[in-house]
C-alpha positions as CSV (number, residue, x, y, z in Angstrom):
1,X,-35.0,-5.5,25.5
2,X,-35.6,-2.5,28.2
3,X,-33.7,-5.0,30.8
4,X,-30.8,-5.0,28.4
5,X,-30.4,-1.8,28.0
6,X,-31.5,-0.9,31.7
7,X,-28.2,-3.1,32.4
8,X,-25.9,-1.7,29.8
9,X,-27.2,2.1,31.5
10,X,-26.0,0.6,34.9
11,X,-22.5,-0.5,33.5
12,X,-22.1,2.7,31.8
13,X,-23.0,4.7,35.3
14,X,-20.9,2.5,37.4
15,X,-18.1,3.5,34.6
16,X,-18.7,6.6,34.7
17,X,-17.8,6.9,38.4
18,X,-14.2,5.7,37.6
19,X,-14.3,7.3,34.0
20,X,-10.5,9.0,34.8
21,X,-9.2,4.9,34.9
22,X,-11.1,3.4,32.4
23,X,-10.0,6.0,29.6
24,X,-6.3,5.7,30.8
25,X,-6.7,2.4,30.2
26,X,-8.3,2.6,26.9
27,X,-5.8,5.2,26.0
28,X,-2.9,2.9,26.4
29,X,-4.5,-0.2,25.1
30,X,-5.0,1.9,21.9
31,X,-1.8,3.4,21.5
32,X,-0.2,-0.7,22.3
33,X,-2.7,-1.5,19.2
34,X,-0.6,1.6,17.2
35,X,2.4,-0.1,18.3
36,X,1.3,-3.8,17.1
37,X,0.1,-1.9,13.5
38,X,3.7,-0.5,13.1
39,X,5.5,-3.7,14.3
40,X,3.0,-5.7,11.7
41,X,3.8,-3.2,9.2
42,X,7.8,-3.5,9.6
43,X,7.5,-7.2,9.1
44,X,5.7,-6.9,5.9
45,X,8.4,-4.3,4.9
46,X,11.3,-6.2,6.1
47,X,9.8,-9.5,3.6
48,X,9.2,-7.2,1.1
49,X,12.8,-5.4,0.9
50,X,15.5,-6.5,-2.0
51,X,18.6,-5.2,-3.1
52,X,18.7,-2.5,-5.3
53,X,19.1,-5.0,-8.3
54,X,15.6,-6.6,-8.1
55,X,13.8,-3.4,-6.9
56,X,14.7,-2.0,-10.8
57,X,12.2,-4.2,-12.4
58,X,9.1,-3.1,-10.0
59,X,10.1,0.7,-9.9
60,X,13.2,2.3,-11.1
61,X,12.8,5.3,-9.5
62,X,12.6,2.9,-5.9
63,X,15.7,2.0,-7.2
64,X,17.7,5.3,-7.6
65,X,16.3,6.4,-3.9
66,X,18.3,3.5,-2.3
67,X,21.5,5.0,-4.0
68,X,20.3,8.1,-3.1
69,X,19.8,7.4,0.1
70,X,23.3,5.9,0.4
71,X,24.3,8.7,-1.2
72,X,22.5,11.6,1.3
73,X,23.9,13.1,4.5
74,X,22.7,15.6,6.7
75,X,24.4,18.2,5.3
76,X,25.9,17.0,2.0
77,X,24.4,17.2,-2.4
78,X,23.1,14.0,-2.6
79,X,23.2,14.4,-6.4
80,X,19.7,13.8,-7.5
81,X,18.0,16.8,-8.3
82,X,14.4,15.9,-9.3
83,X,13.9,15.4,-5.4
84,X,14.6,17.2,-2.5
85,X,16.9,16.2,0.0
86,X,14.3,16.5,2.6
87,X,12.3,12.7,2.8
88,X,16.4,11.5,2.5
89,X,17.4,12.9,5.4
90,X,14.4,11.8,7.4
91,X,15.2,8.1,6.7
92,X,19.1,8.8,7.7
93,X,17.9,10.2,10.8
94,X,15.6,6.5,11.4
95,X,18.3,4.6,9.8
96,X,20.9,5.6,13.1
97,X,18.5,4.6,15.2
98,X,18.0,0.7,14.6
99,X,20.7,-2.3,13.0
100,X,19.8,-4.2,10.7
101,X,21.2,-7.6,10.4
102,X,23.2,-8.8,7.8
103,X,21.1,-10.9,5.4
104,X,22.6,-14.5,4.7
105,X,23.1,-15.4,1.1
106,X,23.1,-12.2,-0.1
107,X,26.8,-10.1,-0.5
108,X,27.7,-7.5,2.0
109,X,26.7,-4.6,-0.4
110,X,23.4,-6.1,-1.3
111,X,22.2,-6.5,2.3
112,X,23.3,-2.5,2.6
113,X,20.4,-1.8,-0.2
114,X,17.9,-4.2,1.3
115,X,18.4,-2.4,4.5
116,X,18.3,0.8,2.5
117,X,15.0,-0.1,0.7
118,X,13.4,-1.4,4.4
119,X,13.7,1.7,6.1
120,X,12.4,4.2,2.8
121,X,9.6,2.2,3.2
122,X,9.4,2.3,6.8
123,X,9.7,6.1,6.8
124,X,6.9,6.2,4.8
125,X,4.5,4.6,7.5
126,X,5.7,6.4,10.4
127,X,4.9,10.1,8.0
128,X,1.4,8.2,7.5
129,X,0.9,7.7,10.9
130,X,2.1,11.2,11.7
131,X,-0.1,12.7,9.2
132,X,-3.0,11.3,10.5
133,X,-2.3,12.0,14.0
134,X,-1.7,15.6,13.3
135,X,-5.2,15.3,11.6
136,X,-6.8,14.1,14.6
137,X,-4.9,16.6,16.9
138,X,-6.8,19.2,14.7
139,X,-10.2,17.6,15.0
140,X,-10.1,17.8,18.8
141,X,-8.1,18.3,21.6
142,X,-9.0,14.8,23.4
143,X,-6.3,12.4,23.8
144,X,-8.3,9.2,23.5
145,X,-10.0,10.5,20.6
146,X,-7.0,11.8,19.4
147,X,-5.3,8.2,19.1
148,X,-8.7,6.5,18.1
149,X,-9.1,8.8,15.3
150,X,-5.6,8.2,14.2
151,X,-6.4,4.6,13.6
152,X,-9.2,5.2,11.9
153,X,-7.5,7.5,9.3
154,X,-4.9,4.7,9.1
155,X,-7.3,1.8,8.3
156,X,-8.3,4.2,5.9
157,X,-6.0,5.3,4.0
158,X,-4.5,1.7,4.0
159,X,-7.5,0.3,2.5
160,X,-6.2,2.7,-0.5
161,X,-4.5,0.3,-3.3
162,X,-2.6,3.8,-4.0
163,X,-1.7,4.8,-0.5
164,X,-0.5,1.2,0.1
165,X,1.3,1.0,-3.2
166,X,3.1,4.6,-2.2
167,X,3.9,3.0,1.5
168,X,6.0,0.4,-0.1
169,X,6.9,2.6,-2.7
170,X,10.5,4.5,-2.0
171,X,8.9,8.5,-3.0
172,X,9.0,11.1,-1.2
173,X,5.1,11.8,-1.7
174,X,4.5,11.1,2.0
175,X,6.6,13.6,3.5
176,X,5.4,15.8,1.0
177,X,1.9,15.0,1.7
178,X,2.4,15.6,5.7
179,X,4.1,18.5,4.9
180,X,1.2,20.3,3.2
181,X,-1.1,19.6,5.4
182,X,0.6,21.1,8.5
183,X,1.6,24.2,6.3
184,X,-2.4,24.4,4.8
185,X,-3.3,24.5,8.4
186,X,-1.1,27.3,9.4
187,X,-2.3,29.5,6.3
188,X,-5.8,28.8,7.1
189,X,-5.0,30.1,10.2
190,X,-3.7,33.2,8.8
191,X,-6.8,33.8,7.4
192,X,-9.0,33.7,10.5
193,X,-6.4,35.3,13.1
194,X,-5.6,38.5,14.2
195,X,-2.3,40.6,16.0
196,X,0.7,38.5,16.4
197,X,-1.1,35.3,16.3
198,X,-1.9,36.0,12.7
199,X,1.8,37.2,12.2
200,X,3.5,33.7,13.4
201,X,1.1,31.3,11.6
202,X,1.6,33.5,8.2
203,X,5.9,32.8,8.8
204,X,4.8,29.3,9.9
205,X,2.7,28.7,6.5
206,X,5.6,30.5,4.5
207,X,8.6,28.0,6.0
208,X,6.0,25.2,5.9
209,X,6.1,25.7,2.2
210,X,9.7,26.2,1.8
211,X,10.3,22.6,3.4
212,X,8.0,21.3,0.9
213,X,9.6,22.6,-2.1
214,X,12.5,20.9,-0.5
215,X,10.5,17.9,-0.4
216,X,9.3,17.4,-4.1
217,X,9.0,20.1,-6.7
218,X,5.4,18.8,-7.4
219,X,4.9,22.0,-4.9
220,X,4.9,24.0,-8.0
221,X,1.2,23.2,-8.1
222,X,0.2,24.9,-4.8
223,X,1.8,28.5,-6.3
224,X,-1.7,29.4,-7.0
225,X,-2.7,28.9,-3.4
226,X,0.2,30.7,-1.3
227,X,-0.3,34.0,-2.7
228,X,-3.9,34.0,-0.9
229,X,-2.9,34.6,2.6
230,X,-1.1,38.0,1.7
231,X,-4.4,39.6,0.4
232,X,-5.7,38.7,4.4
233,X,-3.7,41.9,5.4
234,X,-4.0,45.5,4.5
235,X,-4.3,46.1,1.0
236,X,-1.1,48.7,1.5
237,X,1.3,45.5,2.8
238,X,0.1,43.2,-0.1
239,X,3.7,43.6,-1.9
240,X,6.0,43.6,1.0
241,X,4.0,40.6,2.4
242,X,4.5,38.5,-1.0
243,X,8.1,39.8,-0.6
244,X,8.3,38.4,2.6
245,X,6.2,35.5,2.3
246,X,8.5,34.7,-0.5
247,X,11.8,35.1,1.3
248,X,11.0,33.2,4.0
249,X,9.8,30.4,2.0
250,X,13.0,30.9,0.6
251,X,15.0,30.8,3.3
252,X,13.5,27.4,4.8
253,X,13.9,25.8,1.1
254,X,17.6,26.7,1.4
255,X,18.2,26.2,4.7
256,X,16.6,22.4,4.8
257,X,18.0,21.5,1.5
258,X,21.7,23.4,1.9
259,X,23.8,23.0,-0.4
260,X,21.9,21.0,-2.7
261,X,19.1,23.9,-3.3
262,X,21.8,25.8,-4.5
263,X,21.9,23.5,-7.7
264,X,18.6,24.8,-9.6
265,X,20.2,24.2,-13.0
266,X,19.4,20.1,-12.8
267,X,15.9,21.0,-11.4
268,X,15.4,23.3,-13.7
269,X,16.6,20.7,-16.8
270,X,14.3,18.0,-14.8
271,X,11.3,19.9,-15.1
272,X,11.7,20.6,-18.5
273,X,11.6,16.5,-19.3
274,X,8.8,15.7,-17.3
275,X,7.1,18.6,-18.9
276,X,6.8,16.5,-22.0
277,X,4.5,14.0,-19.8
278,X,2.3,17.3,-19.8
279,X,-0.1,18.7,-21.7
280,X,-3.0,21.5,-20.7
281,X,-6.6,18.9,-19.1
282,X,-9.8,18.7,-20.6
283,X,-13.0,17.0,-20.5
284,X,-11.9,13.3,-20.8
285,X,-8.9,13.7,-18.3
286,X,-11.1,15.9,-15.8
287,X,-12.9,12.7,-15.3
288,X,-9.6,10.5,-14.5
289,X,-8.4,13.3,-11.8
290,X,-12.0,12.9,-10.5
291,X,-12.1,9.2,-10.1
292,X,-8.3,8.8,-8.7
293,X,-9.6,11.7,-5.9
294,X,-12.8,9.5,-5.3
295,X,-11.3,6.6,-4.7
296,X,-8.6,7.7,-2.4
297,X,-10.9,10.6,-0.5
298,X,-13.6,8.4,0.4
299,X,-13.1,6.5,3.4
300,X,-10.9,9.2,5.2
301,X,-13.8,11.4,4.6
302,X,-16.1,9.4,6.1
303,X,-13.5,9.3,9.0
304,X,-13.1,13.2,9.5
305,X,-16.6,14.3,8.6
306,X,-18.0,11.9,11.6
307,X,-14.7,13.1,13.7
308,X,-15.9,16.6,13.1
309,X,-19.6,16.1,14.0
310,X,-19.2,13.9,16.8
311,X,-16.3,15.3,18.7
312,X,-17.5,15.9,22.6
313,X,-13.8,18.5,22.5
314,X,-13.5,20.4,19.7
315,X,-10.1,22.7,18.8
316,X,-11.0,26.8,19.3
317,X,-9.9,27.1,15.6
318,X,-13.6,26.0,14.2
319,X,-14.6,28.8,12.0
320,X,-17.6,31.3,12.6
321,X,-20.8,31.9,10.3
322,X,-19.6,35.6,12.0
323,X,-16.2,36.1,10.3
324,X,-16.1,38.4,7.2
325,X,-17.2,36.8,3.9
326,X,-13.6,37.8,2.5
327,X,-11.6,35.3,4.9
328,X,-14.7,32.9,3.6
329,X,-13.7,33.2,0.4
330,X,-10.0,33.4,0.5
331,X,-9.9,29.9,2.6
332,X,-12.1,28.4,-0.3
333,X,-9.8,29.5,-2.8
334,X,-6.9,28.2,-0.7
335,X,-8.3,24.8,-0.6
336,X,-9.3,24.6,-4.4
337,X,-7.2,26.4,-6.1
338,X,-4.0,23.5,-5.9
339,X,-6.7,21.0,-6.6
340,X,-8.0,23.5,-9.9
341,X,-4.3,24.1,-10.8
342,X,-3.8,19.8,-10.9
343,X,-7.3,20.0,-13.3
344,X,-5.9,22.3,-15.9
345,X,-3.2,19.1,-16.6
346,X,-3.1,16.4,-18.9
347,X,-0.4,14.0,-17.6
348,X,0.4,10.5,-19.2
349,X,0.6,7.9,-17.5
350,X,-2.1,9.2,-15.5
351,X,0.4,9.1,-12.1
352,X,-2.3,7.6,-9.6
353,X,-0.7,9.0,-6.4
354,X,-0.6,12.9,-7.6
355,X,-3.5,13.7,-5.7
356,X,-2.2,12.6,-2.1
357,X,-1.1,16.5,-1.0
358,X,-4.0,17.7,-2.6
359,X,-6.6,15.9,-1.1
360,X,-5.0,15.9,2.0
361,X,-5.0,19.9,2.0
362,X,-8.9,19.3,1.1
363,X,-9.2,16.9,4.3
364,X,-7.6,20.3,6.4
365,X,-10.1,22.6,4.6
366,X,-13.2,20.6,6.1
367,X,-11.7,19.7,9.3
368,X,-12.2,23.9,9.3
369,X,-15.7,24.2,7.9
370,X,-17.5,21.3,8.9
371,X,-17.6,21.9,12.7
372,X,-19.7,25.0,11.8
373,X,-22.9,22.5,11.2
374,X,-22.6,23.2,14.9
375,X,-24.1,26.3,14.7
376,X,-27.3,25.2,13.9
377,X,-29.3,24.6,17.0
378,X,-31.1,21.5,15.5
379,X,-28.2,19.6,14.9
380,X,-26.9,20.5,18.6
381,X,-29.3,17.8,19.9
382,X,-28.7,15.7,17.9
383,X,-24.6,14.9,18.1
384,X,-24.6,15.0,22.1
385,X,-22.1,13.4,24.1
386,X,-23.6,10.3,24.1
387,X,-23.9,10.2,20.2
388,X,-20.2,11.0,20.4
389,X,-19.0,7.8,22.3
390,X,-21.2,5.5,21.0
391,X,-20.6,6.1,17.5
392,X,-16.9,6.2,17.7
393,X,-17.1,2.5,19.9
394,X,-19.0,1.3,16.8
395,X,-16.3,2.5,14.5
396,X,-13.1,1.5,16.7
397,X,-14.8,-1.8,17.2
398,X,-15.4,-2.3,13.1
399,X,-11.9,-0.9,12.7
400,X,-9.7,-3.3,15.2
401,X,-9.0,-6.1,12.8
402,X,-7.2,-3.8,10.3
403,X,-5.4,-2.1,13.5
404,X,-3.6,-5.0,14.9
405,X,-2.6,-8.9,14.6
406,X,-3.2,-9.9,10.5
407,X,-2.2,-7.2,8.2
408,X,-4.8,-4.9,6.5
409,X,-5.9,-6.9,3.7
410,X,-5.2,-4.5,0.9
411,X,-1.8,-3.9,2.0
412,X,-1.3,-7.7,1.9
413,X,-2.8,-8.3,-1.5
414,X,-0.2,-5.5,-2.7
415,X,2.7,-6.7,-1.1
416,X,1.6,-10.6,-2.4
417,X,1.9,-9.0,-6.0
418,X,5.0,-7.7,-5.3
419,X,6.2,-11.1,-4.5
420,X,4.4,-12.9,-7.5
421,X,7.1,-12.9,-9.8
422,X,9.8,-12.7,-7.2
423,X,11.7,-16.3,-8.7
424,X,11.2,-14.8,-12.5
425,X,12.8,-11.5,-11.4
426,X,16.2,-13.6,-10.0
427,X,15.7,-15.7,-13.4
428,X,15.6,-12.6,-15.7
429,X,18.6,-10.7,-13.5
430,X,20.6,-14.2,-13.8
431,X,20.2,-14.5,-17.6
432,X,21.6,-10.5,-18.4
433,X,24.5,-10.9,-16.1
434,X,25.1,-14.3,-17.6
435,X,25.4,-12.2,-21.1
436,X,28.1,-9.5,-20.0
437,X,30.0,-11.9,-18.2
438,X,30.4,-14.3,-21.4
439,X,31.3,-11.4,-23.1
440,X,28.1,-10.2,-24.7
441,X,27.3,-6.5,-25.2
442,X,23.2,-5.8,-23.3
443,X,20.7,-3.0,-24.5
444,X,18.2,-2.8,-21.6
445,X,15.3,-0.6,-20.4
446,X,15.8,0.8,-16.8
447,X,13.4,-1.5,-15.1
448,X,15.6,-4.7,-16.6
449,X,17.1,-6.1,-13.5
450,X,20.6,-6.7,-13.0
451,X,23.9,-5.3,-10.4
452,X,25.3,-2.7,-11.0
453,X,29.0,-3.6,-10.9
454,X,28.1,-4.4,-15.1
455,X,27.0,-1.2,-15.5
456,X,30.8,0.2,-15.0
457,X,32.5,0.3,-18.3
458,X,35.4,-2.5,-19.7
459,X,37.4,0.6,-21.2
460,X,38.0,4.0,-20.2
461,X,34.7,5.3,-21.5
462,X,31.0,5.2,-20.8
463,X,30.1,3.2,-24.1
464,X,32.2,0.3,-23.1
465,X,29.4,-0.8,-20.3
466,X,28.8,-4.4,-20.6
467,X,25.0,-3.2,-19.9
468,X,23.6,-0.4,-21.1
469,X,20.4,0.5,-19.4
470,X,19.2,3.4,-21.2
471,X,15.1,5.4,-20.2
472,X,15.6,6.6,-24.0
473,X,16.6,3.9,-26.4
474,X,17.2,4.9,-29.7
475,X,17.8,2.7,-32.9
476,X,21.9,3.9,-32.9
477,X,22.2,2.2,-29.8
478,X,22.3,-0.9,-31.3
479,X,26.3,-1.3,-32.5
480,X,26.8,-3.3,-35.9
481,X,28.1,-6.5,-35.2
482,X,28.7,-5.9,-31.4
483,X,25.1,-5.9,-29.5
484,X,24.7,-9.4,-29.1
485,X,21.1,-9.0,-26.5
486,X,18.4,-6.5,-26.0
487,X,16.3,-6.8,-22.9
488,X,13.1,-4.7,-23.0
489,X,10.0,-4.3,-21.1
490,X,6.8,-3.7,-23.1
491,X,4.6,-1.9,-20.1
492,X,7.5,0.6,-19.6
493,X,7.9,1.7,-23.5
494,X,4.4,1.7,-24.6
495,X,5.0,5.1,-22.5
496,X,6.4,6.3,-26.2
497,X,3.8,5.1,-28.6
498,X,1.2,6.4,-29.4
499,X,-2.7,5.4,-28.6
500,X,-3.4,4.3,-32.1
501,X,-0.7,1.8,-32.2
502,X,-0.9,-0.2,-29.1
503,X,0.6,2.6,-26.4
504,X,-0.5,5.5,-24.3
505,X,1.5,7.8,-25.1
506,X,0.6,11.5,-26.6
507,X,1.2,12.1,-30.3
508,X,3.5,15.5,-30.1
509,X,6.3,15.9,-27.6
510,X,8.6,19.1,-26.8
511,X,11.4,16.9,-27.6
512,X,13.3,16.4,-31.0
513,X,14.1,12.5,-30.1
514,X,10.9,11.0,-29.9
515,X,10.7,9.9,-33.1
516,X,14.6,8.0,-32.8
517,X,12.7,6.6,-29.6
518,X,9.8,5.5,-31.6
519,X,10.9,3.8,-34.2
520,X,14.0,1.5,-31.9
521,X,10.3,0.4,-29.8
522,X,8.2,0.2,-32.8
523,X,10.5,-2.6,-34.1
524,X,9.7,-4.9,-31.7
525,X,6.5,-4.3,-30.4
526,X,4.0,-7.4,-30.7
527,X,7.1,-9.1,-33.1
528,X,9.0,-12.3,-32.0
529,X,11.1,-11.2,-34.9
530,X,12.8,-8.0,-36.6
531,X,15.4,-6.2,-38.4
532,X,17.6,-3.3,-36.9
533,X,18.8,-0.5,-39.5
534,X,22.0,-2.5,-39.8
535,X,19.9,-5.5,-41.7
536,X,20.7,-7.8,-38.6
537,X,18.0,-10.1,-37.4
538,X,16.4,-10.2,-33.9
539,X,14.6,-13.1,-32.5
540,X,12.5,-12.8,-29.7
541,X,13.9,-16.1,-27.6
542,X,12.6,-15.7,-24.1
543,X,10.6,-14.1,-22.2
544,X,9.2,-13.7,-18.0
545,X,7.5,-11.5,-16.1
546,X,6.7,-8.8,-19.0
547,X,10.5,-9.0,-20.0
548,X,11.3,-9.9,-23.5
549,X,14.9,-10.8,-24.6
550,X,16.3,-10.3,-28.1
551,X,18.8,-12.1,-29.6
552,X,20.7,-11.8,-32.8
553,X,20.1,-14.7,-35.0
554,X,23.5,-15.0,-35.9
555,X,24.4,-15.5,-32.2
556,X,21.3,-18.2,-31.4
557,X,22.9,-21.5,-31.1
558,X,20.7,-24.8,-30.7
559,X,20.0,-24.7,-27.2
560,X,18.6,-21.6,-27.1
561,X,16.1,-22.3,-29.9
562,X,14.6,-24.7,-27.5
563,X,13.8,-21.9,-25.3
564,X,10.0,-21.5,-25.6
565,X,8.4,-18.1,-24.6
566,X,5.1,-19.3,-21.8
567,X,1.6,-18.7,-23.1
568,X,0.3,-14.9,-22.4
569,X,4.1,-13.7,-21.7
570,X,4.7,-10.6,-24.0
């Protein structure tokens, strides 16, 4: 055993003595491995794009950012106002830069929103790979490290179902996620900085947060937090620092999301409707934030609280046992309080990717205190130099199958389930456009797939759409005589009923419709047959992939009554 290690000693010396070369090698045998992860990556996003059409049943959000997106220029209103313009714009600017090949079999304007839907998601792996660079890049100042730690907090997050499912998810929660992070940093650093560094990180923290309200208005959450950087100055500036802190926020809000942060009313109507998915936390639900933030903090803080300890080059920002207990105090409150503010809420369904920003600000906040451990002289021995590289050769060397060549295994499993009912999707999407063209009038749910040229009207108004796909259905929609199908997805409207019967929903709503709402889904959940208000009869003829179709009895001819439903579809 000593002769082993007496010849692994000599390796490392005679390394040593060309130590420049070997980690210039390393370095760019690393960042080639970063290249191979995002070329991997882009192929599984390519296989996993669709037209607009099919992305509706998975997400129908996913789906309105591809017309957004074709829909968003540099400059222009995109039109939809419960995002910002910001993430849009990103994926404009990555959409110049590469062509994409016309698909075969698929029409000119369908390969447009595959293409669309590849680079959204694309965009979102480049802001993960940029966020956890810039978190590396805080840890230390060492390049190699720098890149090695970046794929670390990749494999991490990736082994995330949530961060995965967000990756291939069209949302703007990545950029908004990046985006609080570098602005968290800045205000941190306004709290431990004097003179005019103090003054330009404290403008830097205020136009980071502008540029994240122009990102996604979840930002809302962190208003507890950006207060706490004006109290770091004189108590005689506090209100022409909020003043100022405010305008300039302002100013970067407007200036990144001109003209279309001009148009608050729609925001303003938008977060009135999703407060009815809101209601104040307790107990119970403290416990469902606290699991979603375990599982998605774990491994990247295994990642940075090893980075921290081990580094051999640490960043001059590490904070000092020295330093006042205020700008203690304040940075704690700045870290928690976003995180305290997402607590106090009750929201159903229980969105599994609300804490990304939030625990990324909490990854910032340790990358500042950890480092301090330092201080102690025991644990100065202890994480030395050679700690430092052998630890992180363990980890790189545990890490590299999730870096390059196959693809991570949780991102494959998700993108697999994406694909499970791929053939039932084209079945369902073939069956409703089969409808309007024969004639038929559709009700639908918004995750009910179909084009959208049948979602233009036959006469001069609105309710003469062959398909109307409706997030609120209530029982009026259903025309005397006229509806001849209703195509409805069970897992999206048990969002309206309540626990007792069958749903997860909340029993009072700020809304007066919820009861219209109610009672069109309450008539056919767990049916296979009902009667509308009209006294016409509704059998439940077919269904696939969690998508039930309704047909009026009067309209079911033979053929269709051979149609079975297969076993466990409802």
């Amino acid at each position: 055993m000593k002769r082993v290690f007496s010849f692994f000693k000599k390796v490392w010396v005679d390394l040593g003595d060309r130590r420049d070369l070997v980690q210039r090698v390393i370095f760019w045998a690393l960042l080639l491995g970063l290249a191979g992860q995002l070329f991997t990556y882009s192929a599984l996003v390519a296989d996993n794009s669709l037209p607009r059409s099919l992305v509706r049943y998975f997400d129908n959000d996913a789906s309105r950012a591809i017309q957004t997106l074709e829909e968003t220029k540099l400059y222009n209103d995109n039109g939809f106002n419960p995002y910002g313009p910001f993430y849009f714009r990103l994926t404009r600017l990555l959409e110049r830069g590469v062509v994409w090949p016309e698909i075969k079999g698929l029409t000119k304007f369908e390969s447009l929103e595959r293409e669309r839907h590849y680079f959204l998601q694309l965009m979102n792996f480049v802001l993960l790979l940029g966020l956890c660079y810039f978190l590396a890049w805080l840890i230390t100042g060492h390049k190699l490290f720098q890149v090695i730690i970046t794929q670390l907090l990749a494999t991490a997050f990736l082994q995330n179902e949530t961060w995965v499912h967000m990756a291939l998810r069209p949302h703007p929660d990545y950029t908004l996620t990046l985006v609080v992070a570098v602005a968290g940093f800045f205000a941190l650093r306004t709290l431990h900085t004097q003179g005019d560094a103090k003054e330009s990180n404290w403008k830097k923290a205020a136009m980071g947060w502008g540029i994240a309200g122009a990102t996604k208005f979840t930002t809302v959450l962190f208003l507890p937090a950006l207060i706490v950087p004006n109290f770091s100055f004189d108590k005689n500036q506090w209100l022409k620092r909020f003043l100022q802190f405010f305008l300039t926020a302002l100013g970067a809000y407007v200036v990144v999301g001109f003209p279309q942060s001009f148009d608050l009313a729609p925001f303003g109507y938008h977060l009135f409707k999703q407060s009815n998915n809101v209601t104040a936390g307790n107990f119970a639900f403290m416990k469902v934030w606290t699991n979603l933030f375990w599982e998605q903090l774990q491994l990247p803080l295994a990642v940075v609280f090893f980075s921290c300890l081990l580094m051999p080059e640490r960043k001059t920002w590490v904070l000092s046992f020295s330093e006042s207990k205020k700008a203690w105090l304040m940075s704690l409150l700045y870290v928690l309080l976003p995180t305290a503010a997402l607590y106090s809420r009750e929201v159903r369904p229980p969105y599994h990717w609300y804490p990304m920003p939030f625990l990324t600000l909490i990854l910032v906040g340790l990358i500042f205190f950890l480092p301090t451990l330092y201080q102690f002289e025991g644990l100065k021995s202890v994480f030395n130099r050679w700690a430092s590289h052998g630890a992180f050769s363990v980890a790189l060397f545990v890490a590299w199958p999730n870096l390059i060549g196959p693809v991570p295994a949780t991102l494959q499993r998700v993108a697999i389930a994406n694909d499970s009912c791929f053939a039932g999707i084209v079945q369902v999407k073939e069956r409703v456009e089969g409808e309007a063209v024969a004639g038929g009038w559709v009700v639908a749910d918004p995750h009910v797939p179909f084009s959208l040229e049948y979602n233009e009207p036959r006469g001069k108004t609105r309710d003469t759409r062959p398909i109307k796909a409706n997030y609120d259905n209530y029982p009026d929609r259903i025309e005397k005589g006229k509806t001849s199908l209703i195509v409805i997805k069970p897992s999206y409207y048990k969002r309206y009923l309540t626990k007792e019967e069958g749903g997860y929903g909340k029993n009072e709503w700020n809304r007066t419709d919820i009861e219209a709402t109610r009672t069109f889904y309450r008539m056919f959940f767990k049916k296979d047959e009902t009667t509308d208000q009209h006294g016409q009869q509704w059998k439940k003829t077919f269904s696939k992939c969690g998508i039930n179709f309704w047909r009026r009895a009067d309209l079911i001819d033979e053929v269709e009554l051979e149609v079975t439903i297969p076993p466990g579809e409802e």
